[in-house]
C-alpha positions, 0 to 999 in steps of 0.5 A: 088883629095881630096874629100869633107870630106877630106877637111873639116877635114884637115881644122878641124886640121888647126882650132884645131892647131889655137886653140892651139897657141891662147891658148900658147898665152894667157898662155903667156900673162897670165904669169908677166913679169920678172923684174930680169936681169939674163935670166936663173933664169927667164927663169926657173921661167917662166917654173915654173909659166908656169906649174900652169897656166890652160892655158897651159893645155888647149893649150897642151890637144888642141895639143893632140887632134889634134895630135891624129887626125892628125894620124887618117888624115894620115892614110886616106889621102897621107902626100903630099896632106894633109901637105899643108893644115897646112898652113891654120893655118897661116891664121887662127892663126894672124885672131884669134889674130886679134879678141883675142888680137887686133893684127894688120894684114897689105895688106901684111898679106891679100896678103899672105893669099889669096897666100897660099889660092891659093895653096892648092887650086892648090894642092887639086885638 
């Protein structure tokens, strides 16, 4: 059973992770649409304009962080009981944008989340 405190930090990398793609998305909104009907000189222009963009390096510092202490999670915790509880981050991440960006979220969405809600708390004791 995992304890207290192993809990809060899985559930710390799940928020650090939501943070991350929040910052990816805003990267992307942030980058102007393409108007040029070849895809790979647009593509390569969005990699570009990508590379300028202070977001993206936020969204990759958040990545890091999160990574490193994801080492330190694995280090504590078996792979087994911690792995599940990324999926939170697919709770977190549509709510985030929810707020951010006024996505909208369906009784499937709710549905879903209370579903993977139920199994890692299955899977945590």
């Amino acid at each position: 059973m995992l304890s207290f405190f192993h809990i809060i930090q899985l559930v710390s990398f799940s928020l650090l992770m939501s943070c991350g793609q929040i910052l990816f998305k805003k990267t992307a909104l942030s980058l102007s649409s393409n108007k040029d009907p070849n895809i790979v000189y647009g593509i390569i222009e969005g990699f570009v304009k990508a590379l300028s963009n202070p977001w993206l390096y936020c969204a990759l510092t958040v990545y890091a962080i999160a990574t490193c202490f994801w080492l330190y999670i694995l280090q504590r915790i078996p792979l087994s009981q911690a792995y599940p509880f990324t999926a939170i981050a697919m709770i977190i991440v549509p709510v985030f944008s929810f707020i951010i960006f006024g996505d909208k979220l369906s009784y499937s969405y709710w549905a879903g989340a209370l579903l993977i809600i139920s199994g890692i708390s299955i899977i945590a004791r």
